[in-house]
N, C-alpha and C positions, 0 to 999 in steps of 0.2 A: 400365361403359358407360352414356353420359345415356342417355334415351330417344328423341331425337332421332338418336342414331347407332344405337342398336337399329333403330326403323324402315327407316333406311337399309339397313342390314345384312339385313334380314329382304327386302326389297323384292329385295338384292342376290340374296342365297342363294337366294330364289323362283325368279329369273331362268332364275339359274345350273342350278338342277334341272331346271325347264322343261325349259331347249335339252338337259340329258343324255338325259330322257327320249323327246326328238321324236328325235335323233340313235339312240337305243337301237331304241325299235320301231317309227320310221317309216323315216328314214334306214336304217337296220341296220349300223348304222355307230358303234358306240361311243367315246367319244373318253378315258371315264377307268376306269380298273380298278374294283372293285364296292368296294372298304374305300373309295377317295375319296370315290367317291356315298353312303355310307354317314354317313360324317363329315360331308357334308355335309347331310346329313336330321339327325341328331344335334345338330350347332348348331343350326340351324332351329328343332328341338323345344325346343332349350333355352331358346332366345329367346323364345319364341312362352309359354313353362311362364312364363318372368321377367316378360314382359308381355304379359297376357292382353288387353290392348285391340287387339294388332296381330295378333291370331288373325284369319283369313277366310277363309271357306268354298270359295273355292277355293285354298286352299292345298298344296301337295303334304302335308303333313301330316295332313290332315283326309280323306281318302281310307278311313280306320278313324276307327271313333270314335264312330257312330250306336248308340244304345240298339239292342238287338234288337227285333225284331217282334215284333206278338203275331196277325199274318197282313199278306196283301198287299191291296192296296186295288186292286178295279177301275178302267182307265179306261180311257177311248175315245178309239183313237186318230184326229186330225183328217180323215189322209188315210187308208184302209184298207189294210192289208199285204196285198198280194194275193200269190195262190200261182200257180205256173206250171203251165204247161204240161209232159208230159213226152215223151219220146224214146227209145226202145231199140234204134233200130235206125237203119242211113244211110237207108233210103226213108222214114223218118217225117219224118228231118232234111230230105230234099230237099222231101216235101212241105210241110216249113215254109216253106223258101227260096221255093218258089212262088210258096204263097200272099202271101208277104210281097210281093214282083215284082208280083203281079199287082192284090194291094191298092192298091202304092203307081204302079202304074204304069211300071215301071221295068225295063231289063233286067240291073242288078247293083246290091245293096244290100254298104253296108261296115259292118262287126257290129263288137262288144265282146265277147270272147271272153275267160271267164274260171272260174277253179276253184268249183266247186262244197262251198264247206266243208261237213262234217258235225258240226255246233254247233246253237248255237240264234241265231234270229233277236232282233235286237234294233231300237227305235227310241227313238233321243239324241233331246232336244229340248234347244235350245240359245235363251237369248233373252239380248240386247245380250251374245253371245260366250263366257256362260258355261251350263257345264248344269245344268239347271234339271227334266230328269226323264227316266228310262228306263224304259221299258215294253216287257213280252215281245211278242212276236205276239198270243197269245189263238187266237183265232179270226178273226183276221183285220182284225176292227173293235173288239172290246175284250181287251184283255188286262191284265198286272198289273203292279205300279209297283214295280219294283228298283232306284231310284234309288241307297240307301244301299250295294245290292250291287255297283250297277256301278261304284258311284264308289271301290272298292278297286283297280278294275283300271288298274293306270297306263297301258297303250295306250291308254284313251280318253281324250282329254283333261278338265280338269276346265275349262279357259278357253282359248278359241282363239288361235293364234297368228296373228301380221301383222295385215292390216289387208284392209279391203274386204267383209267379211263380213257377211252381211245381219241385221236387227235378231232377226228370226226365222229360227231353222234347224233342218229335222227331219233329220238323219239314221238313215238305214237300214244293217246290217252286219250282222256274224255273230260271234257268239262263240262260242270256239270251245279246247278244251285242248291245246297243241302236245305230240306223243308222247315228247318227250323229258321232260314237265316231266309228263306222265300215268306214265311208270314210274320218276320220281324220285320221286314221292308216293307209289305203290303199295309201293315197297320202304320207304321208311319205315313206313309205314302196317304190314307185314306184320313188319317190324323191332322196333314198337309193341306188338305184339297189336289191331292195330286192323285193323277192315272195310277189305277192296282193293277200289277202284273196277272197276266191272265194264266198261267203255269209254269211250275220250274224250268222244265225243257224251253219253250219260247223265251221264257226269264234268260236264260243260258244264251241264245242264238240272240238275243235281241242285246244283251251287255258287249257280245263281243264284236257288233258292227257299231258299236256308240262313236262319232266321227272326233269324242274328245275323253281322251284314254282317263281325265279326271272323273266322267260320269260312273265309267265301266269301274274305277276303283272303288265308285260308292257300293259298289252292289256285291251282294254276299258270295263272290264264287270260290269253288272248289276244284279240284285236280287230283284224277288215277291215272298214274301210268301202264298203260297195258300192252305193249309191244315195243320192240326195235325194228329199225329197218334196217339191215346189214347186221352182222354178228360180230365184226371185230372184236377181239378183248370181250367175248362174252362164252358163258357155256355153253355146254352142246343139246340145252334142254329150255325150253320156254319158261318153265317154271323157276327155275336156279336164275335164268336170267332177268327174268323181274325180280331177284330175290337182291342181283348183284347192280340193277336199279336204285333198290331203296336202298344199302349201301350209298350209292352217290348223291339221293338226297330227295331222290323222286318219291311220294308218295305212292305208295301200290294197295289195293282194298284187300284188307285185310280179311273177306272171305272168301280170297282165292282156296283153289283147294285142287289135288293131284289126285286123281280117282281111278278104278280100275274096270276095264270095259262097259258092255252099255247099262249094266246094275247101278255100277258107281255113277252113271251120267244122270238116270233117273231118279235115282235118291237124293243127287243132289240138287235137282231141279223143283222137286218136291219138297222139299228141307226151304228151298229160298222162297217158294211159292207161299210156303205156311207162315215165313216169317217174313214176308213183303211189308205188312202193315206198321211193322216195327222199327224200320230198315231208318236210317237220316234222309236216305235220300230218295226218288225215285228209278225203281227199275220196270223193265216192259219185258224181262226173261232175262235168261244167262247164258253164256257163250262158250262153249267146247271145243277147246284145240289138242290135236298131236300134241304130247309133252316135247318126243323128238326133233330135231330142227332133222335130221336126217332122213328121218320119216317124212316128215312133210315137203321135203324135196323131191322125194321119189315120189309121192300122191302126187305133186304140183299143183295147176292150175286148170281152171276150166272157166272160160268167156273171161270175165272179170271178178269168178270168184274162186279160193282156196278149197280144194278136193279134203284139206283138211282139218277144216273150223266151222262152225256149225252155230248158228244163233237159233235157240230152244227160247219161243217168246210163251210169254204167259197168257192164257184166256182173255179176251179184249174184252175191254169195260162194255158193261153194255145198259141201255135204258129206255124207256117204254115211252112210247108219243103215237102221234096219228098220222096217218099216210091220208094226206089232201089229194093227191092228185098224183099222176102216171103223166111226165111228158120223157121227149125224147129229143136227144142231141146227137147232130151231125158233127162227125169226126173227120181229121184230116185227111183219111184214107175216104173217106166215104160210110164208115161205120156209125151205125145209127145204134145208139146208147138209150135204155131207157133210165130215168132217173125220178127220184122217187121227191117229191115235194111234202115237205114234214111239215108238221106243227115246232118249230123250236125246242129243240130239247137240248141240254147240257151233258156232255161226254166225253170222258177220257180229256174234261181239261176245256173243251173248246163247245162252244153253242154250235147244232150242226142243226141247216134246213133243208139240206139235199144229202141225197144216199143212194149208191149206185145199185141198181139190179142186174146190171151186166146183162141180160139178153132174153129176149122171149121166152126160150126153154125155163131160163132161171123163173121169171115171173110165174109162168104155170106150176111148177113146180110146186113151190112156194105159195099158189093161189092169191097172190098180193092183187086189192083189189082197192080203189079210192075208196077212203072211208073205215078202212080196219085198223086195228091197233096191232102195232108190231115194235117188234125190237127191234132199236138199232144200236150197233157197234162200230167203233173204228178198228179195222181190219188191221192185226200185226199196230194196234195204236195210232196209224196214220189214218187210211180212207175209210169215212163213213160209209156204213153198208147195211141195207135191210136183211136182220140175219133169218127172223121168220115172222111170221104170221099167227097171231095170235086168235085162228081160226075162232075158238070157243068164245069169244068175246065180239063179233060179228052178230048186231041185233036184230038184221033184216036183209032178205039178200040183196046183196048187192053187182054191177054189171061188172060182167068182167072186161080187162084191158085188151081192147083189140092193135095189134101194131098197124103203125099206117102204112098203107100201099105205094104213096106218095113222100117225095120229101119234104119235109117244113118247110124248108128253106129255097127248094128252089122249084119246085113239084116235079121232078125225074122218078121213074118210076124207082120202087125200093124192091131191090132182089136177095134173095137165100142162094145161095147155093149149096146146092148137094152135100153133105158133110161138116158146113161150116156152123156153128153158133150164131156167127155174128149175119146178120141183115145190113145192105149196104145201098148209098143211094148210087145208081150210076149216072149222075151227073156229070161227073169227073172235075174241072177245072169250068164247068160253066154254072156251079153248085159255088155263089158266094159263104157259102158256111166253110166250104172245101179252099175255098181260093184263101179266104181270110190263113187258116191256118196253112195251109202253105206255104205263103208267105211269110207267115211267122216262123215256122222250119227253116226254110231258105234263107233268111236272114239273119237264125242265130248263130251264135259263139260258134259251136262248133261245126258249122254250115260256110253260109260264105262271110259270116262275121260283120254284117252291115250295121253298124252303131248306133241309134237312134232311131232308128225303123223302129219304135212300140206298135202295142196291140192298138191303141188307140187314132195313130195315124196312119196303119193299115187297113182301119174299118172306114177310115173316109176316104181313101184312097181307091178299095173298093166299091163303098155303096154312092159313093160319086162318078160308077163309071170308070174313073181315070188309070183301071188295074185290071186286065181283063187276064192276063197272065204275068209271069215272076219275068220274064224279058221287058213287059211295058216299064219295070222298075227304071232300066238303063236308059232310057228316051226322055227322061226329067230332064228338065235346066232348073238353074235357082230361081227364076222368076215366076218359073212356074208353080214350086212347089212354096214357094210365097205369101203365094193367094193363099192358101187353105190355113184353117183355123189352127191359131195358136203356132203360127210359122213363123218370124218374122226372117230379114234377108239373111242376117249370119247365122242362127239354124237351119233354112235352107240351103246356102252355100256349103255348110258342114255335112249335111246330109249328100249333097251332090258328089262332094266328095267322098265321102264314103261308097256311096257307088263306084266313084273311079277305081279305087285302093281295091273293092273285090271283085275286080276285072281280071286278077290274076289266081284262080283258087289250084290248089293241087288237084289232081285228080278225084282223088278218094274224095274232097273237101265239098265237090260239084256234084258227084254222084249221093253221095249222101245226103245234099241237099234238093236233091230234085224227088227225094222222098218214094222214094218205089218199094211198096209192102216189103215188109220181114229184114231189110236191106239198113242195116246199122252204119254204127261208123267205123266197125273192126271190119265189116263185111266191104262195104264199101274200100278199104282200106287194101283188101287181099284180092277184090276186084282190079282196083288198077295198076298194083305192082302186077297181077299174073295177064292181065292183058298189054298194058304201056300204053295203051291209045283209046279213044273214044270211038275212033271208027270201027278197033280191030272188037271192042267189046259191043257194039253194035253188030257187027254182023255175026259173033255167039252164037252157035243153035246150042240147046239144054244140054246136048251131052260135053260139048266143049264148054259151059260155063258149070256143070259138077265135077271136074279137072281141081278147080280152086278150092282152095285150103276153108273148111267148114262152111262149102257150099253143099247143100244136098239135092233133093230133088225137086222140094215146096220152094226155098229162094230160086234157084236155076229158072222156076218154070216161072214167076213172078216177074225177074228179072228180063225173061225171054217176051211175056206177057206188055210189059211195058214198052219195050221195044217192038213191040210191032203193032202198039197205037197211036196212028196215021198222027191224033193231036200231042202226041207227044213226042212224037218226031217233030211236029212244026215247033215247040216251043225252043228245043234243043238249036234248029235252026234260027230261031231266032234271038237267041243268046248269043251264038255265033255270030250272028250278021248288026249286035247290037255292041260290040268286042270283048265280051269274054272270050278270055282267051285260057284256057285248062292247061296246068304245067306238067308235062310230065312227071313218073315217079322218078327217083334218084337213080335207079337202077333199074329199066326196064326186061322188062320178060327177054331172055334169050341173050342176056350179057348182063349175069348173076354168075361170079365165080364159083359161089357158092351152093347153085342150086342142085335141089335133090341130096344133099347132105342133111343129117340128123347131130344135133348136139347135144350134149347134155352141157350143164352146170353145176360144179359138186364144190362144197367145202365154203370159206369165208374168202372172198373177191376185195382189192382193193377199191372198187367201183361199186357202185350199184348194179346189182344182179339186172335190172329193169335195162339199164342202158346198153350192158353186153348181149343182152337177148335183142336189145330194137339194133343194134351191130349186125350181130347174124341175121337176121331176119332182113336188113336190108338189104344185106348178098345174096337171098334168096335160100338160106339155111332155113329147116324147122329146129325148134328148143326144144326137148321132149324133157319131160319128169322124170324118167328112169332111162337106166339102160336095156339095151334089150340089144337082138339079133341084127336090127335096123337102127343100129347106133354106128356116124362114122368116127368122131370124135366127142373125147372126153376134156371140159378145162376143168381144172384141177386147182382149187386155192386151197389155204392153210387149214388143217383139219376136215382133209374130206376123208369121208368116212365109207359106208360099205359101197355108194357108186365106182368109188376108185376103186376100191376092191374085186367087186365085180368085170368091173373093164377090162383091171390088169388079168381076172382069171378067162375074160373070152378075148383077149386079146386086141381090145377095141385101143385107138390111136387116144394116147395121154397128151398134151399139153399142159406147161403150166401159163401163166399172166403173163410173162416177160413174152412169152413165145406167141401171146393170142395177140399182145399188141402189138408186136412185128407185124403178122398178118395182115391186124387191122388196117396200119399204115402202107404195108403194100398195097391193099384194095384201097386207097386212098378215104375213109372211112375219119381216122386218126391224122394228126401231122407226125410226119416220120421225128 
């Protein structure tokens, strides 16, 4: 064959795989028996082996084939993966429907009601139609780049199909092990002598970290598309747009479904609850969006989750064992946890021996007592938890659980306070249960990012003395941390150095690391852009720190709290005098050109929505969901719909893109 009819041929058979595979797991509708698709991947290869110039990377071919890793690379994704909202009950549901009504104004909203996979979350990024990277969730804003793994799984496309598709495309989905193809691998696996995967979902999260993307193509995965991020080149409804997905090649689950207020949200939750058993794959509930993309910009956002999606989870697996024993675990704050020590029992997937009681009132409650037979359940699927007490089955009385006065850990006495659930030791930083995790706070990813600081060289660190507070970290040399097990000098040396490297944290990065109750890393974040200094937020009285933007009167007074304990002023000082040194924000308080202005964002943005709100937000702008009286400006992209409408009827200041990134570059923000 010349070379010129190979290309052909290769172009041809590309084609030809393509439409089998969109037909296989989008369609579901197969048109050739598995030897013909097979034969047909086999010429392919053979062509592509004979002339290596007409090899291309999105080839159905090249799906295998990536070196293994030798780890995964962070990256941040453009728009953040937010998490939902949850539901366990029809009154939590109906209060969603309300609020959503009364947000949007309206007296019936028409939703996307769809299955809740139990997988992992993924986001495709697609540039001129081909994909070009996939990354986990993470945490929401950074996660890890599986590109080499995802591109095994033939559901995702590796180039989109037809035409109209925008230059850039992020999608969002779930991957996910369909139960049929989890116990055709287990039985081989067991057939083998090889390890049985212990659940779909784990099956799922443990293929897509495989460090060699050939392991991850052995394993039976699947892929739904269930979102976009940015709307370009899409419709003006969630549902049309998953619609104009599978057009381009994405699988979407085909019991999506468009329903009308909270009747339609219940009957559908009910419908999939009855028919779970039946299902390929597993689900833990289903998930309810705004049909509207217009709607749900005017709902917007609240913390890290949409005002207008809702995850409606199913009744948690639950099963019967014995409660051995009542102890109790000291928490980073100083929160003393009681937890429940079981008999081994298998649940929702996983062997659980511990199970939270979350707090004295719970236990009485409950009457949980060493020695009774109880239910346990994983909470929402995840956290095992004692759900009751199976009183009538108690054969003789038994004593009940008194909480300790003292701490385990370090004997500080254990105090209530007035109002609170939780019992806490006040130890403080001389409580090694408290120190341990502290330190583990302080030193992670999103704290001061100290690399190799584990749990396990934290506890020698501590229970040798050599860590009395998160400052003694800075006082290492290599030779010192040498001596200690399992060190030797060039992990030492690297560690040293990482101490050096988080001598310079942002602001926000320091305070959310020194761990002060209720005090997050968005809170922390709005702490040091509205103060600009350590000392000026140091000298804070409560009413000057409920000024800041979703500070109320419980963080204010926490924050006020910590600050005026004498050991926690020494350690601050001794962070100082060990050279951390804290950067200022970009834009400190009181030189924000922007500040005290309101904006909205309306319509489809060449940018990511996420990154023109962290813009304004850096100027000292707030982003609000709707318009209202307290709006000073409107941006304006292609198809904005009733916020434009609105604005132009109260007169509020429009913008479009061209004119926001002028601004930006004026405030030095953008390069002009």
């Amino acid at each position: 064959m010349s070379r010129d009819a190979a290309a052909a041929r290769v172009t041809e058979l590309r084609a030809e795989i393509d439409a089998h595979n969109y037909r296989y797991y989008v369609l579901d509708d197969p048109s050739v028996p598995d030897a013909e698709y097979d034969r047909l991947m086999r010429e392919l290869e053979a062509l592509e082996a004979e002339y290596p110039a007409l090899q291309s990377p999105d080839s159905p071919t090249q799906r295998v084939g990536a070196a293994p890793e030798s780890g995964f690379e962070e990256v941040t994704h453009d728009t953040p993966m937010l998490s939902l909202a949850n539901a366990f009950s029809e009154e939590e549901v109906r209060d969603f429907d309300r609020r959503v009504r009364e947000g949007l104004e309206v007296d019936a909203v028409r939703y996307v009601a769809e299955p809740k996979l139990d997988g992992v979350a993924i986001a495709l990024s697609y540039r001129d139609g081909a994909l070009v990277r996939a990354a986990t969730r993470g945490d929401g804003t950074r996660g890890e780049d599986v590109t080499a793994n995802v591109r095994t799984i033939r559901a995702i496309p590796l180039k989109l199909r037809g035409e109209g598709w925008p230059a850039v495309l992020d999608v969002r989905g779930e991957i996910y092990m369909p139960l049929a193809g989890f116990e055709a691998f287990n039985k081989r696996a067991l057939e083998s002598g090889a390890k049985a995967l212990v659940n779909p979902r784990n099956a799922a999260a443990g293929s897509l970290r495989q460090l060699d993307p050939a392991m991850t193509a052995e394993r039976p995965l699947a892929f739904y598309a269930y979102s976009v991020a940015g709307r370009a080149g899409l419709p003006g409804c969630h549902g049309d747009a998953l619609e104009r997905l599978r057009e381009w090649g994405f699988p979407v689950n085909p019991e999506m479904r468009r329903v009308d207020g909270v009747d339609g949200l219940l009957t559908y939750h009910a419908d999939m609850l009855e028919r779970r058993p039946q299902l390929a794959y597993d689900i833990d509930g289903v998930v309810y969006k705004v049909d509207d993309f217009d709607q749900q910009d005017t709902l917007g956002f609240v913390s890290r989750a949409p005002r207008w999606a809702l995850a409606h989870k199913f009744p948690a697996q639950e099963e019967i064992t014995r409660l051995l024993e009542i102890d109790v675990q000291v928490g980073r704050t100083g929160a003393i946890t009681p937890v429940a020590r079981l008999e081994p029992v298998f649940v929702g997937g996983v062997t659980v021996t511990n199970a939270t009681l979350h707090n004295e009132d719970e236990i009485r409650r409950k009457d949980a007592r060493p020695g009774d037979w109880v239910v346990v359940r994983r909470a929402g699927d995840v956290i095992p938890e004692v759900a009751r007490v199976l009183v009538e089955r108690r054969e003789s009385e038994l004593p009940e659980f008194v909480m300790p006065t003292e701490c385990p850990v370090c004997g500080s006495a254990v105090e209530r306070q007035e109002g609170e659930a939780v019992a806490r030791c006040t130890g403080g930083l001389v409580c090694r249960a408290q120190l341990r995790q502290a330190i583990q706070h302080f030193a992670s990813r999103r704290a001061m990012d100290i690399e190799g600081l584990g749990e396990k060289l934290i506890a020698q660190l501590v229970d040798g003395g050599l860590v009395e507070t998160v400052a003694d970290l800075y006082r290492f040399d290599a030779e010192q941390l040498a001596g200690l097990e399992r060190m030797g000098e060039k992990s030492a040396q690297n560690l040293v150095t990482q101490f050096n490297r988080s001598k310079t944290p942002e602001l926000g990065r320091l305070l959310f690391a020194l761990g002060i109750r209720e005090v997050g890393e968005v809170t922390a974040t709005q702490l040091a852009r509205h103060f600009g200094s350590l000392d000026a937020l140091r000298a804070a009285d409560v009413e000057a720190l409920e000024t800041v933007s979703d500070v109320g009167p419980v963080v204010a007074a926490h924050v006020r709290a910590f600050f005026d304990e004498p050991h926690n002023l020494k350690v601050i000082d001794e962070l100082l005098a060990a050279g951390v040194e804290w950067q200022a924000p970009e834009q400190p308080a009181g030189e924000q050109p922007l500040a005290g202005q309101t904006w909205v964002l309306t319509g489809t943005l060449g940018m990511p929505r996420m990154k023109a709100k962290g813009w304004l937000e850096s100027l000292g702008a707030k982003v609000s969901g709707s318009v209202s009286g307290k709006t000073d400006v409107v941006l304006a992209g292609e198809a904005a719909g009733s916020k434009l409408a609105k604005a132009e009827k109260q007169g509020v200041e429009v913008i479009d893109e061209a004119r926001f990134l002028e601004l930006m570059a004026k405030y030095g923000v953008v390069d002009a």
